[in-house]
C-alpha positions as CSV (number, residue, x, y, z in Angstrom):
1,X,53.7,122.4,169.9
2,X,56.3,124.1,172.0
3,X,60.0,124.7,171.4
4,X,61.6,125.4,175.2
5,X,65.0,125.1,174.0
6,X,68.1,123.7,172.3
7,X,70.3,122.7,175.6
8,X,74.1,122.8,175.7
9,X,74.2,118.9,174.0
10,X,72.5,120.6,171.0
11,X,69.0,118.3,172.2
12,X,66.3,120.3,171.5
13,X,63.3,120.6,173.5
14,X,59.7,119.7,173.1
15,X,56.8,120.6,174.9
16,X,53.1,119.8,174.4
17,X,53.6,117.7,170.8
18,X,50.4,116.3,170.2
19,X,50.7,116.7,166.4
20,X,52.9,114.1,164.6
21,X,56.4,114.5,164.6
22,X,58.2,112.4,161.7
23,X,61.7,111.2,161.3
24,X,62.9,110.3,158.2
25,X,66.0,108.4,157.5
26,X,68.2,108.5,154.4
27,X,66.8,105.4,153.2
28,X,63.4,106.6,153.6
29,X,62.0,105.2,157.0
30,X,59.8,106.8,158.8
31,X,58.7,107.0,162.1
32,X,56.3,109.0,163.4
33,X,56.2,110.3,167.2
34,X,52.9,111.6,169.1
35,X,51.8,113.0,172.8
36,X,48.6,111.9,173.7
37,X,46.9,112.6,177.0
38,X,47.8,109.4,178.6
39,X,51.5,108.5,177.1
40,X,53.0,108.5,174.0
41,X,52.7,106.9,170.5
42,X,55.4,105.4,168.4
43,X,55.0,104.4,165.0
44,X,57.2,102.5,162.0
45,X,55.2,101.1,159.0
46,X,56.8,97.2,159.7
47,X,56.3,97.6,163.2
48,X,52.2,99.6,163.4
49,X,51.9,101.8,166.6
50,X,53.2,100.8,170.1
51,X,51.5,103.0,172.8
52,X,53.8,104.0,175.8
53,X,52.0,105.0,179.1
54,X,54.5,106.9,181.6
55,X,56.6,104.4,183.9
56,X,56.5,101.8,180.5
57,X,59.3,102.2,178.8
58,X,62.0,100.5,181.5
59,X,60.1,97.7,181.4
60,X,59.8,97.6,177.9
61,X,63.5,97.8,177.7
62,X,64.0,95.2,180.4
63,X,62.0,92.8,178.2
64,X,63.6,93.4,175.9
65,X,66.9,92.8,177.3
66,X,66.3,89.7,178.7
67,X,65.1,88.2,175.0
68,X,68.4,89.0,173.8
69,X,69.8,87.5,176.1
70,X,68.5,84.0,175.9
């Protein structure tokens, strides 16, 4: 893994994170972000792992979106 930088937002930059990254919340949740060679992995124990290839997550969204609304 590869820390490029903190920006002027205070967002810091990753580069080549192939080993687990975990987020934890107060209330213990966590969820666990991955690079792999063709996307990126997303995991939360309630949920399991969603895979996101590149160009996937506007759609996703979109879906999303749209289910809300109805």
């Amino acid at each position: 893994m590869k820390i490029s930088s903190v920006n002027e937002y205070g967002e810091v930059i990753l580069e080549e994170v192939y080993n687990p990254i975990i987020l934890r919340t107060k209330e213990g949740v966590e969820y666990t972000i991955c690079m792999r060679d063709y996307g990126l992995e997303i995991h939360e124990s309630s949920v399991g792992v969603i895979s996101l290839q590149p160009n996937e997550l506007p759609q996703l969204l979109m879906v999303n979106k749209l289910n809300k609304d109805e």
